[in-house]
N, C-alpha and C positions, 0 to 999 in steps of 0.2 A: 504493500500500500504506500509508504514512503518511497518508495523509487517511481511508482504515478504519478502519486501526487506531484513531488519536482518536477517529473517532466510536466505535465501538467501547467505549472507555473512557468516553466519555460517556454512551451507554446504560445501560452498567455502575454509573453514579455512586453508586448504595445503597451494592453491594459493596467499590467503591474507595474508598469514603469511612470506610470501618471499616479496611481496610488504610491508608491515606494517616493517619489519627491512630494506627494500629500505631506504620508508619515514623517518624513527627514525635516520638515520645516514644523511642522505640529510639534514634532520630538524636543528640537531646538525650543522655540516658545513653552512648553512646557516644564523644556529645565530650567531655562531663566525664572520662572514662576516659582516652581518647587526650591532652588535655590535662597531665592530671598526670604520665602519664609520660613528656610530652614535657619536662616542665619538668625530672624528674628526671634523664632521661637526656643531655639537653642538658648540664647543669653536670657531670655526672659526666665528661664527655667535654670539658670544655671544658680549657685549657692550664690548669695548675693554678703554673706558675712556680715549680717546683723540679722536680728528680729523684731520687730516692731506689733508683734500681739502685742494684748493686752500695755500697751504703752501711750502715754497723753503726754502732752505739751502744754505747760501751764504756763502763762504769760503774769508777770509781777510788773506792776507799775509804781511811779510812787504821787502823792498827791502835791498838789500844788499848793500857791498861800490864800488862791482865791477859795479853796476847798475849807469850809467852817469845821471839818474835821484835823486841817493842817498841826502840828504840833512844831513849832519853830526851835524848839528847845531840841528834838530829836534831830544829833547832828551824826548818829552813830551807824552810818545806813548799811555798812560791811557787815555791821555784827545784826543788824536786821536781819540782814540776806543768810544767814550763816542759822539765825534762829529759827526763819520760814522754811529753811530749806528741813533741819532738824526735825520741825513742827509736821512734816510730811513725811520725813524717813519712820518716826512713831508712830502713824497711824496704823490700823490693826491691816486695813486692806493691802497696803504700799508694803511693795516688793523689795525696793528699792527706790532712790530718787539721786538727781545729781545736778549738778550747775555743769554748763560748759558754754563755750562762746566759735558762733559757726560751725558745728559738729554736729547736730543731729539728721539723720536723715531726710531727703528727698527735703534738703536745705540750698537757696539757691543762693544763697549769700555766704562766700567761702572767703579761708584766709589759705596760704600756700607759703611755703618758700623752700628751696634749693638745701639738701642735703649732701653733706662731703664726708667719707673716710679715707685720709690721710688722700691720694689723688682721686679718690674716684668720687666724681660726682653725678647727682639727679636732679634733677627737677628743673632742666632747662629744655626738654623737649616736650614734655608733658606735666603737667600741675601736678606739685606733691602735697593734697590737704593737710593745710596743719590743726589740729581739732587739742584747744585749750579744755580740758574734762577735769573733774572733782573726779576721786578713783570709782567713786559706783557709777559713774557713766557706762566702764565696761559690762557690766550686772544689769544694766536697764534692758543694754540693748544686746545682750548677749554675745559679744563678741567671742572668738573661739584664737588662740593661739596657735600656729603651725605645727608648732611641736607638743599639740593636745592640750597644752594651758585648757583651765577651765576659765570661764569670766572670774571667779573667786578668784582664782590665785593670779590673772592680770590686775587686778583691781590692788593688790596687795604691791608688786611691784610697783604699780603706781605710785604708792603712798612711798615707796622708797626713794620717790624722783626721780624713776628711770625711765627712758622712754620706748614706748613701743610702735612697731613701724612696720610699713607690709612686707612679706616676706615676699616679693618679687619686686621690689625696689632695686634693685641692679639688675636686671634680665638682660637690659639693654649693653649691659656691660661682661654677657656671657656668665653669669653668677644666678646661677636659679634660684639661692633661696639665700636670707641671713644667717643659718644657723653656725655656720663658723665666725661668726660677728658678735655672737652675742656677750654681752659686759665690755665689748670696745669703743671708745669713746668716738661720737659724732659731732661734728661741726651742724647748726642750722643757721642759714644766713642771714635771720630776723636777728638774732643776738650773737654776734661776734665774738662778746666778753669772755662767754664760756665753752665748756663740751657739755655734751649731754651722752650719758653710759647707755647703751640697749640694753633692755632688760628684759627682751620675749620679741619674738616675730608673731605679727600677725597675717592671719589665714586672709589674702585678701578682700577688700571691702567693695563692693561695689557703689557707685553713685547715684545709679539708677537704674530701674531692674533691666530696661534694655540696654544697658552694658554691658560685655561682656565680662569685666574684672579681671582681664589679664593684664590689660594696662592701667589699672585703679590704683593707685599709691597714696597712702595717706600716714600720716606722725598723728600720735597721740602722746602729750604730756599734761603735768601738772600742772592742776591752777594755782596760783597764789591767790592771799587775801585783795593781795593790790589790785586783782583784774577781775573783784565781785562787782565794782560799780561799770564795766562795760559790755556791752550786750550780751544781757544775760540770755538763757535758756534753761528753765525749770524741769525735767523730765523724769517720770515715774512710772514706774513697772506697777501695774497692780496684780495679786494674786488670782492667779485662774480665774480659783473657787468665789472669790468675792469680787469678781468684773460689772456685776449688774448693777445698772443704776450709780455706779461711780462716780459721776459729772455730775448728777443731779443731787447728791447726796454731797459731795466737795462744797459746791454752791450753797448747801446749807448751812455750811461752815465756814463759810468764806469771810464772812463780814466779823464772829465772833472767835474763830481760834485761826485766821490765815490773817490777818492782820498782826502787820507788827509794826510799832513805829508810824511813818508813813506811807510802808508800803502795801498793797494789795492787790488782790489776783482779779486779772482784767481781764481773763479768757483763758479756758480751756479747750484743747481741740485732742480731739482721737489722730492717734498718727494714720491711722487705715482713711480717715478724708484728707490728711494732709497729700499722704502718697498720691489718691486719688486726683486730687488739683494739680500736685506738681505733674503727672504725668497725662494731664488730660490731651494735649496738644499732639504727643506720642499715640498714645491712645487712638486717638481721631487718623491719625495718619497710617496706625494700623490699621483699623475699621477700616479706614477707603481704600485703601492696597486690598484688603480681603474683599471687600462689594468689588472691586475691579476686577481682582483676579477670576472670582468667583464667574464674572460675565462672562471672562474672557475665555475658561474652563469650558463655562457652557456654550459656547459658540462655536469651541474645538469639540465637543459631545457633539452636537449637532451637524457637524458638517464630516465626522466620522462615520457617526451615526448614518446618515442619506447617504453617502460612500457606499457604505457594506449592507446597508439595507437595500438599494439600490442591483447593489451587486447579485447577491441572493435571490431577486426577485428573479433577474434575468436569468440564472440557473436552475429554474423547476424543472425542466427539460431533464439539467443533466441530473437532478436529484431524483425525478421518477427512477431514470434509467439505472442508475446506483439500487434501487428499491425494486426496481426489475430484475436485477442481477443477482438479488437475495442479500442485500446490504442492509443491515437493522437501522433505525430512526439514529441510535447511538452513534454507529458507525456516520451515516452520512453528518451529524454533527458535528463531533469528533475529527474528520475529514475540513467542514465548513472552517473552523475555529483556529485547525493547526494552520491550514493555508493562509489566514490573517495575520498569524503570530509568527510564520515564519516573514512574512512580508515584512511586517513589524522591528524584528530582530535586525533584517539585514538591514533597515532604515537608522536604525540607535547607533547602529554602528558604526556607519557616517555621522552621524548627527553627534557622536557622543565624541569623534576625531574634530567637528566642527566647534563643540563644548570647547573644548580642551585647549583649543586655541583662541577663543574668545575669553577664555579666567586667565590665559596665559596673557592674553594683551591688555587685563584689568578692564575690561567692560562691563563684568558681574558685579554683585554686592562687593564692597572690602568690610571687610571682617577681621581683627585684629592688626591689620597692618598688611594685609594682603588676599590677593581674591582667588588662588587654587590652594586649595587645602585638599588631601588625598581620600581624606573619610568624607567629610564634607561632598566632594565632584560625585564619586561612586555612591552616596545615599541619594542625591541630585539625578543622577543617570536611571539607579533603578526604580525610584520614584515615579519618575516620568512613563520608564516604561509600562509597570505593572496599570499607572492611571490612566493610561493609552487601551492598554489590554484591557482592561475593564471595559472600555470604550467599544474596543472592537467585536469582545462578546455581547454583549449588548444590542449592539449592529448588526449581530449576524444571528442572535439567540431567536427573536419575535418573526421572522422573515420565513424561517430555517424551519422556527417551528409550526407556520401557517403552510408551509411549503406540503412539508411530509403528510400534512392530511389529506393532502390531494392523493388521490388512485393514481397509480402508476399509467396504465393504460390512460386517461382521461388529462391527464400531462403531456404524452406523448401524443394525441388525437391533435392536442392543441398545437402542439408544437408543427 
C-alpha cells in the first residue's frame, strides 16, 4: 500500500505541487505564530523570584499644620516610622512587614547603580536595581537564595549588613553564578566611601512576569534610620489563615492604633491589583496578538480546510473503486490522511530550512538577547506541524467520511 500510494502522489505531482507550496508558506506563518507565543508564555511562566500572595502595600503619610489634628511638638518622625512599622509587625494577622525604598514589586519607580569586584564590572549594559529593605522585606516577599537560603536566614544576613545580589550578575562576564564571591567585598557606585561584603546570592528576580529573569539583576541592602524619612514603602505579609477581610479590618484600626505622631495610613492596596495595573498595557498587547493570531489560525483552518475538502470531494471515484476492490472504510481513511501528512512532512521540511534562516537573520521574536534558540526552533517546528495536521485531518475526516457512504457501484455510474 505505501509503495501506491507514492506512486500515486507522484503521478499527482501538478496537483501536489500547488498544495506542497500551500503547506511551505502556511508552515512558515505558522511558526512565526507558534514562536512568539512560545517566547511569551514561556517567561510568563517562568519563577519570577518573589511572591506577592497574601501581600499589601500600605501607604503612610504625615499631616500637615492646616490638619487641627497637627501636633507641632512631634519632631521625632524616624522613630514614628520605626513605631508604625512595629505596630504592624505585632498584629496577630501580619506575617511579616518591612520598610524599603523603590523595591517592591511591579514598582515603576527604581533606583540602580553599577556594581564592581576588584575589575569586573555590571551595570553598565543593563540596570542593576538597587532595592534599600528593612531585613523582613526578604520574609514578605519570599525571596529564595541560590544556594537554598530560606527568606529567614537572608533576612538575618541582612541584619548583618551584608548585601545580597543576583546570582547571574556576571553572566555577561562568562561567570554563571556568585557562589565563589560570597563574603568578598563589592564596590556600589552610589557610595564610593565604602565596600559592601556579599553575604548570599540571590535566585534571580524578575521585574515583571513577562520577563524572562535571565537578564534581571538586582542589590538588596540595608536601610538605615537616616533613609526612614525618604520614600517610604510599608509592606506586609499576612497569614494565609487570616487573609479575609484584612483591608477592611486594618481601616478599622487605622485612625486608633496606626496612628503615631503625625503620621497615618492613606491607603492600602493588595499587591494582586497592583501587579494587575502595572501590567495592564502588556496584558492588552497580549490579548491583541492572541485575537490576531487566533484570526489569522483560522483563516489558515479554513483555507486548508477547502484545500482537502475540496480534494476529497473530487476523489469519490477513486474511493468507490478502493471499496470495490475490498478496501474497508478504515483502510481508505487511513490511505486519505497518510497522503496529506506525507504532503505535509515534505513541506516542514523546507519550511523548517526557511525557519532556520529567518531566526538566523533575527526576524523572529528576540528572547534573551537573541532569536534561534535550539529547544525553543524545534518546539516552534513541531508545533506548527502537528496544528497543520490537525488541520488537514479535519479536511479530509467530514468529506472522506460523507464519501464512503456512497455505494460503490453508484460512484462509479457517476463517475
Amino acid at each position: 500500500m505505501k509503495r501506491k500510494l507514492f506512486k500515486q502522489i507522484r503521478n499527482e505531482w501538478r496537483s501536489n505541487l500547488w498544495i506542497l507550496i500551500e503547506l511551505l508558506l502556511v508552515s512558515v506563518v505558522m511558526w512565526f505564530i507558534t514562536d512568539f507565543f512560545y517566547v511569551r508564555i514561556t517567561d510568563y511562566y517562568r519563577p519570577k523570584g518573589f511572591d506577592i500572595s497574601h501581600c499589601y502595600l500600605i501607604n503612610i503619610n504625615k499631616l500637615t499644620p492646616n490638619s487641627p489634628d497637627f501636633n507641632p511638638a512631634d519632631t521625632l518622625e524616624k522613630k514614628d516610622i520605626a513605631e508604625l512599622l512595629s505596630r504592624l509587625q505585632h498584629r496577630p494577622e501580619v506575617e511579616a512587614a518591612s520598610l524599603s525604598q523603590n523595591s517592591y514589586p511591579y514598582n515603576g519607580s527604581n533606583s540602580s547603580s553599577p556594581i564592581s569586584y576588584d575589575t569586573i564590572r555590571a551595570g553598565y549594559d543593563r540596570m542593576i536595581i538597587r532595592r534599600r529593605v528593612t531585613p523582613d522585606f526578604v520574609k514578605v516577599f519570599r525571596y529564595e537564595g541560590a544556594n537554598g537560603e530560606s527568606p529567614e536566614q537572608l533576612a538575618e544576613i541582612l541584619k548583618e549588613d551584608k548585601i545580597l545580589l543576583s546570582d547571574n550578575l556576571f553572566t555577561s562576564h562568562n561567570i554563571p553564578s556568585l557562589h565563589n564571591y560570597i563574603g568578598k567585598l563589592f564596590k556600589l557606585e552610589f557610595d564610593t566611601t565604602r565596600s559592601f561584603r556579599l553575604g548570599a546570592a540571590l535566585k534571580p528576580v524578575k521585574y515583571y512576569d513577562f520577563e524572562s529573569g535571565k537578564n534581571s539583576y538586582c542589590c538588596l541592602l540595608k536601610m538605615d534610620m537616616d533613609d526612614y524619612k525618604y520614600s517610604l514603602e510599608l509592606c506586609v505579609r499576612v497569614k494565609e489563615n487570616m487573609d479575609n477581610n484584612f483591608m477592611d479590618n486594618l481601616w478599622k484600626d487605622a485612625d486608633k492604633h496606626l496612628r503615631v505622631g503625625n503620621l497615618y495610613v492613606s491607603d492600602i492596596r493588595s499587591f494582586t491589583d497592583i501587579r494587575t495595573d502595572f501590567q495592564r498595557s502588556q496584558m492588552n498587547d497580549l490579548r491583541n496578538c492572541l485575537i490576531g493570531g487566533a484570526f489569522l489560525m483560522l483563516n489558515i483552518f479554513l483555507g486548508i480546510l477547502g484545500t482537502f475538502w475540496f480534494r476529497t470531494q473530487q476523489r469519490k471515484g477513486d474511493i468507490a473503486l478502493f471499496k470495490a476492490l475490498g478496501s474497508t472504510n478504515k483502510d481508505v481513511f487511513r490511505r486519505e490522511i497518510a497522503e496529506g501528512l506525507i504532503l505535509l512532512s515534505v513541506a516542514t521540511i523546507f519550511a523548517a530550512i526557511i525557519d532556520l534562516n529567518l531566526a538566523y537573520a533575527h526576524l523572529n521574536v528576540w528572547h534573551d538577547g537573541i532569536t534561534l534558540e535550539t529547544g525553543r526552533f524545534i518546539f516552534s517546528v513541531l508545533i506548527s506541524y502537528f496544528l497543520i495536521a490537525l488541520m488537514i485531518v479535519v479536511g479530509i475526516w467530514f468529506p472522506a467520511k460523507k464519501a464512503m457512504k456512497i455505494q460503490p457501484a453508484e460512484a462509479l455510474h457517476e463517475e
